[in-house]
Each structure stands twice: as C-alpha cells, then as structure tokens.
C-alpha positions as CSV (number, residue, x, y, z in Angstrom):
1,X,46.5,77.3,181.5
2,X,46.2,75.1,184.6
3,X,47.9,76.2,187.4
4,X,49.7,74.2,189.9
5,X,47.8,73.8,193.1
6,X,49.0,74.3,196.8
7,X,50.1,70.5,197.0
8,X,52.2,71.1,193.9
9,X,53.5,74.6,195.1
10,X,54.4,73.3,198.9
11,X,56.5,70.1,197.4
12,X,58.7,72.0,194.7
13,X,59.0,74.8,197.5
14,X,60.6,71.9,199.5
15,X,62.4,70.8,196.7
16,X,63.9,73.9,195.8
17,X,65.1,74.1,199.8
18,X,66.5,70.6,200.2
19,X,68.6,71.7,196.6
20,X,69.6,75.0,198.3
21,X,70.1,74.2,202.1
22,X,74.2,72.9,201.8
23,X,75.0,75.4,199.8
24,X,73.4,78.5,202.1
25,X,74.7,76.6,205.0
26,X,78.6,76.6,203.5
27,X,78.1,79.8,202.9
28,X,77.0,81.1,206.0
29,X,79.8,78.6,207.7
30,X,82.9,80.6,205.7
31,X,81.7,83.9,207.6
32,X,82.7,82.2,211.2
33,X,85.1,83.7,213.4
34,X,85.6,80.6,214.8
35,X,88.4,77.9,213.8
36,X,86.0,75.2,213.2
37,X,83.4,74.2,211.1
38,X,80.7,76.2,212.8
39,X,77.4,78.5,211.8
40,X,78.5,82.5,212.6
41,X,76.2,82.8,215.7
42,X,78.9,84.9,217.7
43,X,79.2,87.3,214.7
44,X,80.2,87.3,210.9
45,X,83.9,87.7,210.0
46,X,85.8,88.1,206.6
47,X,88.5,86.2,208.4
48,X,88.4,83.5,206.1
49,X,88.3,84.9,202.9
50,X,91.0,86.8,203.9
51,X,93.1,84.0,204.3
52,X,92.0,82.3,201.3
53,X,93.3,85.4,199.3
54,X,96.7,85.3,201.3
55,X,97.3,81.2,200.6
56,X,99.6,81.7,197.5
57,X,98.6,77.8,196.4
58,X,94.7,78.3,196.3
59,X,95.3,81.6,195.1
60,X,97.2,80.0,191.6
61,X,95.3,76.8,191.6
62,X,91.8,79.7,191.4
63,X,93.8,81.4,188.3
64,X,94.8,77.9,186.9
65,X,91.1,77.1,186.5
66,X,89.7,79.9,185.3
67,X,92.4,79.5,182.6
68,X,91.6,76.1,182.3
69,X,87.6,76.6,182.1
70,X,88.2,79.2,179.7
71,X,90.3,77.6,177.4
72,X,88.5,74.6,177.5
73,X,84.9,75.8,177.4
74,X,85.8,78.1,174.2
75,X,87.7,75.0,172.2
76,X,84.1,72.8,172.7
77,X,81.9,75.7,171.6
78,X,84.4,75.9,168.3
79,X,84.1,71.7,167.9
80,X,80.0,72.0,168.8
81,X,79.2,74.3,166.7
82,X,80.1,73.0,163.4
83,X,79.3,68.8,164.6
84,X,75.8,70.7,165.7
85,X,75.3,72.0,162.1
86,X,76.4,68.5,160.8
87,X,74.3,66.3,162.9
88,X,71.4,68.0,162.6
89,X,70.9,69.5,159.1
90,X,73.0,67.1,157.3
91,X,72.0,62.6,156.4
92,X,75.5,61.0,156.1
93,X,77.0,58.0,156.7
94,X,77.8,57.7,160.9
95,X,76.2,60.4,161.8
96,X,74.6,58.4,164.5
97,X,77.7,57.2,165.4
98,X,79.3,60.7,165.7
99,X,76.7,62.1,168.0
100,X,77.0,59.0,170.3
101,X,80.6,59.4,170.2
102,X,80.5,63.7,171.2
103,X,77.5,62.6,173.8
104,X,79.9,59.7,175.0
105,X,81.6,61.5,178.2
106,X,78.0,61.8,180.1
107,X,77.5,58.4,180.0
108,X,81.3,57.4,180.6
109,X,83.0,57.5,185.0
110,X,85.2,60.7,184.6
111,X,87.4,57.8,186.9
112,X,87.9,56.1,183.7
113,X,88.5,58.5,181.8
114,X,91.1,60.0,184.3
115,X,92.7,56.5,184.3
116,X,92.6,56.2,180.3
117,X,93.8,59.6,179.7
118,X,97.1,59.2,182.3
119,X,97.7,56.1,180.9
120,X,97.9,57.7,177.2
121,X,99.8,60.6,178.5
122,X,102.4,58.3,180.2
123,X,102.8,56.4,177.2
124,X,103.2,59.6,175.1
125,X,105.6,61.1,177.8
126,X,103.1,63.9,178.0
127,X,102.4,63.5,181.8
128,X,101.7,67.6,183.3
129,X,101.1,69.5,179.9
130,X,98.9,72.1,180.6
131,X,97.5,72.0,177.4
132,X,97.0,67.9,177.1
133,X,94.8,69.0,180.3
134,X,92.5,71.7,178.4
135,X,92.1,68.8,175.7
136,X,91.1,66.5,178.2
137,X,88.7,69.0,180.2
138,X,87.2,70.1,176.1
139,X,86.5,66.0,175.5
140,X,84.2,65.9,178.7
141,X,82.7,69.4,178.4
142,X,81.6,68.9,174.7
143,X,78.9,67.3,175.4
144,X,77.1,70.3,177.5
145,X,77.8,72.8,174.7
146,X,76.5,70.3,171.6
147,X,73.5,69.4,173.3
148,X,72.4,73.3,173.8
149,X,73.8,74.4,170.4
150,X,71.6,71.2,169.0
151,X,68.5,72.5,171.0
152,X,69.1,76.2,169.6
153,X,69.1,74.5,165.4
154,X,65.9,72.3,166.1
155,X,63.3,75.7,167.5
156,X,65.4,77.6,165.2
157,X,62.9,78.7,161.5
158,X,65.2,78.8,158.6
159,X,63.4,80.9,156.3
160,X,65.7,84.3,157.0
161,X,68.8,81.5,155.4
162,X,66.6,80.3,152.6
163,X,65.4,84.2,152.1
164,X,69.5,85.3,152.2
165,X,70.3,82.4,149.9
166,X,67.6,83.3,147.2
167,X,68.6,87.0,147.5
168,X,72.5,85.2,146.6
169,X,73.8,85.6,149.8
170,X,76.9,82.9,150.2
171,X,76.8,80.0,152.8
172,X,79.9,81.7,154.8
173,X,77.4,85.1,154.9
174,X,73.9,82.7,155.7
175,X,76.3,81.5,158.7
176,X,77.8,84.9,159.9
177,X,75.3,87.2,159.1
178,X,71.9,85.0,160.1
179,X,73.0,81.3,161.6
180,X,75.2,82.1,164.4
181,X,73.5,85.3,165.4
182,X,70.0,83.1,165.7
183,X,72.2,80.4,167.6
184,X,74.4,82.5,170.1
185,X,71.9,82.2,173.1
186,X,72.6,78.4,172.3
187,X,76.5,79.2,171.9
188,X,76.4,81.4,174.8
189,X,74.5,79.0,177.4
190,X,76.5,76.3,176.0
191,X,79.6,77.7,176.6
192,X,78.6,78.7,180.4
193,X,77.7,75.1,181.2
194,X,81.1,73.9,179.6
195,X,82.8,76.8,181.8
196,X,81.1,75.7,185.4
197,X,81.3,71.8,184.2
198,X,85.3,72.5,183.6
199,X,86.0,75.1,186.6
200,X,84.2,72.1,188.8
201,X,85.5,69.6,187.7
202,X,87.3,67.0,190.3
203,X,87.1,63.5,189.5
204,X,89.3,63.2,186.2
205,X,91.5,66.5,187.2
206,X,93.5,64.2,190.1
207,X,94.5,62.0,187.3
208,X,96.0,64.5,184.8
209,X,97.2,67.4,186.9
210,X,100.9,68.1,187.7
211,X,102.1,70.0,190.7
212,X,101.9,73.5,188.2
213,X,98.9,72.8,187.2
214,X,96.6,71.9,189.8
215,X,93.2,73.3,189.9
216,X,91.4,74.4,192.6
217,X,89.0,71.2,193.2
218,X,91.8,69.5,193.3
219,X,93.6,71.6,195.6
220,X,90.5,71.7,197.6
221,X,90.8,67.9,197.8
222,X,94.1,67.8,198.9
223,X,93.9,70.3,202.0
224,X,90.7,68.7,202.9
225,X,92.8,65.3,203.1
226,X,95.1,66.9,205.9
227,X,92.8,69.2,207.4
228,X,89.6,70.8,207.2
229,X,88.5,74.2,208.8
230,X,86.4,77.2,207.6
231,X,88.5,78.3,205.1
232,X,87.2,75.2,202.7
233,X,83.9,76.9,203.0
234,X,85.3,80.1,202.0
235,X,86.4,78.7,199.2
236,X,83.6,76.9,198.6
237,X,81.1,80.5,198.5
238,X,83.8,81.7,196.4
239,X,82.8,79.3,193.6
240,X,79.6,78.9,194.1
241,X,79.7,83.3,193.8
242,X,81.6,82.9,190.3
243,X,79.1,80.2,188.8
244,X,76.3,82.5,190.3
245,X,77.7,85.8,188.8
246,X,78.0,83.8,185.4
247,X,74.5,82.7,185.3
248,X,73.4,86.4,186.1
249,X,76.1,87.8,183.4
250,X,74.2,85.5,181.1
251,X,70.5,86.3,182.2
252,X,71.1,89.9,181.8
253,X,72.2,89.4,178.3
254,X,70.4,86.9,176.4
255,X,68.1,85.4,179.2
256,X,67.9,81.9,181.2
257,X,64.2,81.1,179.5
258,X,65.1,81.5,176.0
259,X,68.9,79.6,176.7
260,X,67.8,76.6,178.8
261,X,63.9,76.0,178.2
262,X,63.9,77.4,174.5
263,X,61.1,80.3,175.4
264,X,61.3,83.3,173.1
C-alpha cells in the first residue's frame, strides 16, 4: 500500500486546521469573562454558559429542536428505509424518477423551499403547526438518510436472505431477522446525519417557524440581529458539543469506518 508522503501529510494537516480553527476559536471565545467577543487571555469563566442556561427563550428554543431533530430524523429513516429497498433491489416503472425526486432537496436553496412551503401553509391555513414543521424538516433531511441506507444495500452480500428464504423463512422474517440488522450501521449513521442536518438547520426554519416553535438557529439569528456578545459562542460550543457527543455515541457502537466509508 502506498503511503502518502510528507507533501501529502503537511497539506491535509493544514486542511484539517483551516476546517477546525472557527470552531476551536468559538469555543475558546464562550469561556471569556469579558462582555465582548474576545479570546479568554485574563482567565476562563463558565459565565456564559451560565447565562445561556438561565435565558428561558434559548433554553425552549434548545428543547424545541431536539424535539424537532428527533422527530424529524426518525420519520426519514422510516420513509428511507423501505424507498432504499425499492430503488435498489427492485426495476419498475419511475424508479429513476423517485430517487431524483427523495435526492431533490440537496440540489434545491432551502430559501425556496422555505418560501414554497409558507406559501402552502398559508394557503392551507396551517401557518405555526409544529408538526407541518417536522414534515418540512423530514422532506429536506431524507436525502442524508437514503443515500447511507442505499450505500449500506449496495456492500451488503445477500446470501444469509437467499439461505433464510430456501430454509422457508418469510420476507417479513428475511427483513427483521437478517436485512435490517445487516443495514442498521446504514440506519443508524443515516439517522445521525438527518438529526445534526435537522438540529442545524437555519435557512428554511425562518420561513415556517411560529413564535412557539422557534428553534434554536433561528433564535440564534434573531439575538444576533440585535446584539451579539459571548453568549452566542456559548451557544454555539453547546451544539457543536451535542453533534460531537453524537458522532462519539455512534463510533462507540457501530463505528465511523464501517458507517461513512463502508469498511468492515
């Protein structure tokens, strides 16, 4: 195997810093003592996250989306799952078509699709539903959990179904018993990346939220639109600690190789 050499080694090292630098720096920025937007050279203090956990409208807006991610991340692994299965093992009329159409929010401006979707809500007199805004967080997360779940069935050998089916196992027992334990690394990462993609999520959110259901991007946005001090970074390491803690939950248990490259 050809290694890489210390060209190779010095530019993804760089790489991997320029990727990393904003988000060590907001971290290290939320531990100020100071009332502005400054690195902690005087000291660190848990000033800020204190007052994060004290602000009664982050504090419910940080609940709404993990409700919201949740919810929405768990109804796309239930619609990928099956449309995986179909596309991908299955030659019928538009199936083509149906895959473009799951893939179609990464390629569409999450500001359309805000506009679109509080249009239709308007006209359906829907406007602030909590649940009209986990469908429309499911609709743009889909994608993320379809295309893992479809990665998972193309590495995935299906002699152990034919073996269960020939031994008269049922197609409900192939897919509990042997098909969905073979795919839940798939499932699983699939359903992380829907869950940070939803929590995250900004753009279309400003569009469909009410003033009960504002998430906490979109609260984010609007105290940064009247004033900005260090408890938007505390915030800030406060996500960036849940997506991490996800991605370490998810390591432990089925491994980042074998979910996102396929190994093992």
């Amino acid at each position: 195997m050809q290694k890489n050499g210390p060209v190779a080694l010095i530019f993804h090292s760089l790489v991997v810093i320029f990727m990393l630098a904003p988000m060590v720096v907001v971290c290290l920025v939320a531990f100020t003592p100071e009332n502005t937007l400054t690195m902690p050279w005087n000291g660190l203090s848990l000033r800020w996250f204190e007052a994060v956990f004290k602000h009664n409208d982050f504090m419910t807006s940080f609940g709404n989306s993990l409700k919201l991610a949740f919810l929405a991340a768990t109804i796309s692994t239930l619609l990928a799952v099956p449309s995986a299965l179909a596309i991908s093992r299955y030659d019928f009329a538009g199936r083509d078509a149906l895959n473009a159409l799951f893939l179609s929010p990464l390629i569409i401006p999450h500001l359309v699709l805000g506009v679109a979707f509080l249009r239709l809500f308007s006209l359906m007199g829907m406007s602030g539903s909590f649940l009209w805004l986990v469908a429309t967080h499911a609709i743009i997360i889909t994608p993320y959990a379809l295309r893992l779940v479809l990665a998972s069935l193309s590495s995935m050998d299906r002699n152990a179904e034919n073996a269960a089916r020939t031994l008269g196992a049922g197609e409900w027992t192939v897919f509990k018993r042997i098909t969905l334990p073979l795919l839940l690394p798939g499932v699983s990462g699939g359903w992380l990346l829907a869950f940070i993609n939803s929590f995250d999520e900004l753009t279309m959110s400003i569009f469909v939220t009410s003033p009960s259901t504002v998430t906490l991007p979109v609260r984010m946005y609007m105290y940064a639109s009247e004033s900005i001090d260090p408890m938007m970074a505390a915030v800030s390491a406060l996500m960036i600690l849940v997506a991490t803690v996800a991605m370490v939950i998810l390591d432990r248990l089925f491994g980042l190789d074998r979910i996102l490259v396929g190994k093992g």
